[in-house]
VMD Tcl script that draws the C-alpha trace (Angstrom):
set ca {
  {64.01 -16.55 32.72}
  {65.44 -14.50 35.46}
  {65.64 -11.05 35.69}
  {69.46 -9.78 35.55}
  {70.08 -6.35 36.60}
  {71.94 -4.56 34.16}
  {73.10 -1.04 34.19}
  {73.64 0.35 30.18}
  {73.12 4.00 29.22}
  {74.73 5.23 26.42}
  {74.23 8.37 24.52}
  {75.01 10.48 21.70}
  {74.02 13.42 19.02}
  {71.02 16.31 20.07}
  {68.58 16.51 20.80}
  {66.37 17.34 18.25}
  {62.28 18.59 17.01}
  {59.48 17.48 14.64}
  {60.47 18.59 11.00}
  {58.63 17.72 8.04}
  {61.91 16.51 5.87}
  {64.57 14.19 7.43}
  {68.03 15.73 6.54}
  {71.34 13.89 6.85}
  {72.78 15.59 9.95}
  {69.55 16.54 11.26}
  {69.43 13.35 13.60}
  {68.09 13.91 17.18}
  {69.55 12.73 19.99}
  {68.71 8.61 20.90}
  {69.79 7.32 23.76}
  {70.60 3.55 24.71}
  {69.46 1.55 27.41}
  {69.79 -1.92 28.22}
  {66.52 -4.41 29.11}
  {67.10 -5.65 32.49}
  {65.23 -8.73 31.68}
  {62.59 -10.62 29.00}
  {59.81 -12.91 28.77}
  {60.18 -16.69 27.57}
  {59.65 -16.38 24.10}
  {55.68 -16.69 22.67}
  {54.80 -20.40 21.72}
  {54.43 -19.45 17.80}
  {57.81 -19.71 15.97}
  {59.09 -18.23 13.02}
  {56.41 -15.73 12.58}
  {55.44 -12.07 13.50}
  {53.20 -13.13 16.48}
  {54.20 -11.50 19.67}
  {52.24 -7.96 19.90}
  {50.70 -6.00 22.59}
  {51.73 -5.99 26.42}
  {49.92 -4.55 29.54}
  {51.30 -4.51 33.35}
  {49.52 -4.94 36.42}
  {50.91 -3.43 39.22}
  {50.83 -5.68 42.58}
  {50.58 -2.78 45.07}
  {51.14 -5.31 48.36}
  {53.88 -7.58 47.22}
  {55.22 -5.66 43.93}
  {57.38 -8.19 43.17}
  {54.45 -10.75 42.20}
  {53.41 -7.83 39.70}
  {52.62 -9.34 36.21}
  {52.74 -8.80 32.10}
  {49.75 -9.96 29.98}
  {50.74 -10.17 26.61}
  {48.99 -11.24 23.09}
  {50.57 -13.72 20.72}
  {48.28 -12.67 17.62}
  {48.24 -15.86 16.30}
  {47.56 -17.73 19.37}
  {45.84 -16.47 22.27}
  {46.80 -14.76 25.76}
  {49.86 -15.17 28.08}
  {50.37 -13.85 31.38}
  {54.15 -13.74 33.02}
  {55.58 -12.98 36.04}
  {58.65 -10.32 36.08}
  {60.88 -13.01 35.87}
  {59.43 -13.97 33.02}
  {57.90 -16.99 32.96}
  {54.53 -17.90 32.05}
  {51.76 -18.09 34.94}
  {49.53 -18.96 32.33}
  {47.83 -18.89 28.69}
  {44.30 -18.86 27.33}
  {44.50 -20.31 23.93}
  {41.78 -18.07 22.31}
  {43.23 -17.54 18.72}
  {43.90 -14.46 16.88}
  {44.08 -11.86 19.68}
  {45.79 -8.59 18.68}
  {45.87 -6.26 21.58}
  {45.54 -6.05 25.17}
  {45.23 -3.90 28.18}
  {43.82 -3.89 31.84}
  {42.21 -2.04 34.49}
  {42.38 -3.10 37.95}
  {38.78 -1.97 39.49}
  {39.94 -2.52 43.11}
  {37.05 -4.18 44.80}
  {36.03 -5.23 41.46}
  {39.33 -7.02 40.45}
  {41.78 -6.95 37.24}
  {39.46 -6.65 34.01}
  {41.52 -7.68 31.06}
  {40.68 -7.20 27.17}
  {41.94 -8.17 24.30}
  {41.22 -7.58 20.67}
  {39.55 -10.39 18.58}
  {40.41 -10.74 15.21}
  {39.71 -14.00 14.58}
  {37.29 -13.06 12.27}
  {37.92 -10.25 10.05}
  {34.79 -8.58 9.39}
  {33.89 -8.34 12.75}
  {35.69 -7.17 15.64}
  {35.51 -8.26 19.12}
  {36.46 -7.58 22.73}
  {37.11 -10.51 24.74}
  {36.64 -9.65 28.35}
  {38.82 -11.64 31.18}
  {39.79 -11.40 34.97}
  {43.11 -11.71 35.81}
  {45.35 -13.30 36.92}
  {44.08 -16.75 35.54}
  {42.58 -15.22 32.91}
  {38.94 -16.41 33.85}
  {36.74 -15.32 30.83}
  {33.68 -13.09 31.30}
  {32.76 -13.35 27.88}
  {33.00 -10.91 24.63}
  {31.40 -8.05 23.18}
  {31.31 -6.47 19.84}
  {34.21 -4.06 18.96}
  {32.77 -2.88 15.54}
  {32.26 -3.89 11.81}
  {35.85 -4.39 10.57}
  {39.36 -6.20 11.25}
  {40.17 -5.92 15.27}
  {43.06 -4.47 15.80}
  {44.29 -1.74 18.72}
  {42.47 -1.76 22.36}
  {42.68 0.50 25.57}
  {41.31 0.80 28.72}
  {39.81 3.98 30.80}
  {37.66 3.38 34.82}
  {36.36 6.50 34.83}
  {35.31 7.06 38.24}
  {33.73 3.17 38.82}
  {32.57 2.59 34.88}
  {35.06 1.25 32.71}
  {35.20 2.01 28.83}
  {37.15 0.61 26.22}
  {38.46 1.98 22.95}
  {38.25 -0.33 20.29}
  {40.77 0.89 17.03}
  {39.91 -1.18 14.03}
  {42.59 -1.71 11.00}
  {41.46 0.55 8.85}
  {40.95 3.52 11.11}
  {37.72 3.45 12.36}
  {37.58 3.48 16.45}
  {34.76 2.11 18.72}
  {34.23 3.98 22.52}
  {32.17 1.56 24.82}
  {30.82 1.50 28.23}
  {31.69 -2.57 29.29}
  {28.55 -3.22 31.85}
  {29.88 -6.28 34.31}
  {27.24 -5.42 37.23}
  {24.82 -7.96 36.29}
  {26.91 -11.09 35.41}
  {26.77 -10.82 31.29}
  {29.58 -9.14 30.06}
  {27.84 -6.15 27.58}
  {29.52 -2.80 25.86}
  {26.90 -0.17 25.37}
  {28.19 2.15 22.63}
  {29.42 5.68 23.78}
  {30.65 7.15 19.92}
  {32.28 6.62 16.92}
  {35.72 7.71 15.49}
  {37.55 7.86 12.40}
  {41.10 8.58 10.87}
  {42.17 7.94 7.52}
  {43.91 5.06 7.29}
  {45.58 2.39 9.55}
  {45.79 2.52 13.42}
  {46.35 0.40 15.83}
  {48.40 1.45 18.77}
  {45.93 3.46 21.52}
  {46.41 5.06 25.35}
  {44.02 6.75 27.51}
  {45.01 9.34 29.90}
  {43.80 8.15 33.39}
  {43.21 11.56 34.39}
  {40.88 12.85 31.95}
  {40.01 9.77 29.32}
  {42.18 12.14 26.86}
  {42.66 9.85 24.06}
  {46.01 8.75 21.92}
  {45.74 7.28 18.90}
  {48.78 5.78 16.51}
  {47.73 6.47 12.31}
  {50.86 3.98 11.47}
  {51.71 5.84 8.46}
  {50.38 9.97 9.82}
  {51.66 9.90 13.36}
  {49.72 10.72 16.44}
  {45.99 11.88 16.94}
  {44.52 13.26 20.39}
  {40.80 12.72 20.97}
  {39.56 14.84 24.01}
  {36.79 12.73 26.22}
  {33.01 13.27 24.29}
  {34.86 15.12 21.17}
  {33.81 13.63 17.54}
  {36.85 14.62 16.05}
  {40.70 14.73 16.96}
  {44.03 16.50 16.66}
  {47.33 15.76 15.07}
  {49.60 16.20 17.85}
  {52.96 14.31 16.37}
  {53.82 13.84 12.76}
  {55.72 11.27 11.31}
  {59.02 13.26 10.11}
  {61.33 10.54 9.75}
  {63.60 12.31 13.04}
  {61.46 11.94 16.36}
  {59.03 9.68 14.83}
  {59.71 7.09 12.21}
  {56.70 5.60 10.46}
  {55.43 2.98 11.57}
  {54.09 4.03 14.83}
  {52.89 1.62 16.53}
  {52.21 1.35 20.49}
  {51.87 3.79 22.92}
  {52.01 4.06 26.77}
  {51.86 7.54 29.36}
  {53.67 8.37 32.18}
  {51.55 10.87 33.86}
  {52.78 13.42 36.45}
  {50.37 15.95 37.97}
  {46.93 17.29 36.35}
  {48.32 17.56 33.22}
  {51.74 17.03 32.66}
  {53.77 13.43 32.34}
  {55.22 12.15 29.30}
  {54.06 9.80 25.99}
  {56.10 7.30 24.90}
  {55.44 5.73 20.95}
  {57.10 2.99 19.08}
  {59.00 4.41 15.88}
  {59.25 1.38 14.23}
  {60.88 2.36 11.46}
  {64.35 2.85 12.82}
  {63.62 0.70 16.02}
  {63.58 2.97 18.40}
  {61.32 5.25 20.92}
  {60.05 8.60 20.95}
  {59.07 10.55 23.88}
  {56.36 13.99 24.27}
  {56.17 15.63 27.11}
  {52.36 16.68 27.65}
  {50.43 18.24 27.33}
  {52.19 20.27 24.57}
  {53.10 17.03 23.09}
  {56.94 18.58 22.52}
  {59.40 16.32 21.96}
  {61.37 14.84 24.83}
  {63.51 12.85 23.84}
  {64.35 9.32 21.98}
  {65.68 5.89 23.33}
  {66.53 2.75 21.88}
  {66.44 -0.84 23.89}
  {70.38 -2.12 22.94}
  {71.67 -5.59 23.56}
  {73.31 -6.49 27.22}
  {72.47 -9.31 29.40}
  {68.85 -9.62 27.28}
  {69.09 -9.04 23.54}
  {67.83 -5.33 21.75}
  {64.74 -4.85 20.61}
  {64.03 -4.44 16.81}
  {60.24 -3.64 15.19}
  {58.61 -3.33 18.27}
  {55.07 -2.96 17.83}
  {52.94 -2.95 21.28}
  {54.34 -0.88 24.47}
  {53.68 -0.63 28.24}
  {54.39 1.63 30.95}
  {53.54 1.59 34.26}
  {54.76 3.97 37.17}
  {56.06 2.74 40.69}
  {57.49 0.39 42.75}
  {57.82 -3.45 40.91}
  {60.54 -4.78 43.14}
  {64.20 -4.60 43.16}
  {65.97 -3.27 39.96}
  {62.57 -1.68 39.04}
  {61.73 0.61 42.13}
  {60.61 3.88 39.86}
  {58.52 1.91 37.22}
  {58.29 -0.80 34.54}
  {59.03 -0.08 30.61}
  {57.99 -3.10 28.64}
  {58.64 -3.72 25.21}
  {57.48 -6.22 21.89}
  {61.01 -7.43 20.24}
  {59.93 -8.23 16.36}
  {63.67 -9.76 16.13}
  {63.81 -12.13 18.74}
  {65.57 -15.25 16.88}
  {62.55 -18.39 16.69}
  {60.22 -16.76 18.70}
  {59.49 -13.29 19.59}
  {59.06 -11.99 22.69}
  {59.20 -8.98 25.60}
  {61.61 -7.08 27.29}
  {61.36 -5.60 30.44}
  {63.12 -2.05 31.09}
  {63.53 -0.04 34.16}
  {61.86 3.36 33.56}
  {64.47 4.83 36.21}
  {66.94 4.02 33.20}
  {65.39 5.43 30.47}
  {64.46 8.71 32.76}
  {68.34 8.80 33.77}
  {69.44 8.24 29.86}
  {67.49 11.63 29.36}
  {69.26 13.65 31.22}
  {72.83 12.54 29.95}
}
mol new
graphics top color blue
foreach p $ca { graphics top sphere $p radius 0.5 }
foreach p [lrange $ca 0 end-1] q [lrange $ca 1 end] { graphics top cylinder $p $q radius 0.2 }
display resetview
């Protein structure tokens, strides 16, 4: 599908804070934007199967950037921005996904493995064909949420299992094997999924779906609740995350409030709310339930020369699918 520049911001009500009961006319705020394009639509139908997106950046020719996105039930896609598929690795039930690029040591994928339930696993890939390097464990439990920190050249992945537990792992590709060498272990309470690291710091995000949002500092054993579910800024579910950092500390979190189909924004490191937006229909149809998010700074091209907002749509008719936002947009629809 091609990408069709549209220019859609709407806005209305306050802005408003986290408060622990949702009253009537205490509605913050939400601004509209319209998706300037989407991907062709995941190859299971008639099911929740679209998930998790990630976005590599193609610094020389930003145009040829691409998406690698899960279908849960199937396997591994990867699109260009004008959304069609470059290719897919049918590998099953993969829930999440995220990249790295390593420079010299090329785009590492992962993705979560759930195909078996009692045991997670991280299947390892290079992009952009999606060569396999092989998989490592990701902890004793259902496979769910996955992200990605290099810190300086080793590269670690957070593995967030379904009922809460989390997995941090060193993934060792120097000597051919793919192996994870186990760094610690966290736990929250009940169901999580969605995950972002800060690249700055390896800071920590974590979504509890029904609690709100936990920050894990790098080496701590235990975490903060930094966002609430309240049922204003953030409407349980909450589902994916994605950062937009801007200095040594500051930037912005974004996190899918399922619940009323929209997205909340923090501004860090405070984690104070920032803002809402919600993905409206124009050229490319809204987005409803989104679960996984992805947000990625800089130049991608015309119509997207200040970053790439991408986006899960649960609702998507047949089949679901992704739609692709320009984060100069959603910045602008802040400020109305």
């Amino acid at each position: 599908m091609r990408l069709a520049l549209v220019a859609a911001v709407l806005a209305t009500g306050a802005v408003g804070g986290c408060q622990t009961t949702a009253l009537p006319d205490a509605e913050p705020r939400t601004a509209s934007v319209a998706a300037i394009g989407e991907t062709a639509p995941v190859g299971t139908a008639s099911v929740d199967a679209a998930d998790d997106p990630a976005i590599w950046r193609n610094r020389q020719r930003p145009s040829e950037s691409l998406i690698v996105a899960t279908d849960k039930k199937a396997g591994l896609y990867v699109y260009g921005l004008d959304g069609r598929v470059r290719s897919f690795e049918p590998a099953g039930r993969l829930n999440n996904a995220d990249l790295v690029d390593l420079g010299e040591g090329g785009v590492i994928v992962v993705a979560s493995d759930r195909n078996d339930v009692a045991v997670a696993r991280l299947r390892v890939f290079r992009q952009a064909a999606l060569a396999a390097l092989g998989v490592v464990p990701g902890g004793a439990g259902e496979a769910y949420g996955v992200c990605l920190w290099r810190d300086r050249a080793a590269l670690h992945a957070f593995s967030v299992l379904k009922d809460g537990a989390i997995e941090e792992s060193r993934i060792d590709l120097a000597e051919g094997a793919v192996k994870a060498i186990l760094i610690r272990r966290l736990k929250l309470a009940s169901q999580a999924e969605g995950c972002v690291v800060d690249p700055r710091d390896g800071t920590l995000y974590v979504a509890e779906e029904d609690v709100g949002i936990w920050r894990f500092a790098s080496g701590a054993s235990s975490g903060e609740l930094v966002a609430r579910t309240d049922g204003i800024q953030l409407v349980a579910d909450v589902e994916g995350l994605a950062l937009a950092p801007q200095g040594k500390r500051g930037g912005l979190l974004v996190a899918s409030s399922q619940g009323d189909n929209a997205y909340a924004l923090y501004r860090l490191p405070a984690m104070t709310p920032a803002g809402r937006f919600r993905i409206v229909a124009g050229r490319c149809g809204a987005t409803e339930e989104t679960d996984g998010i992805a947000l990625q700074r800089g130049d991608f091209g015309p119509g997207l020369r200040d970053g790439l907002f991408v986006a899960q749509d649960g609702a998507n008719g047949a089949a679901q699918n992704f739609k692709l936002v320009s984060w100069a947009t959603i910045e602008e629809s802040m400020r109305q």
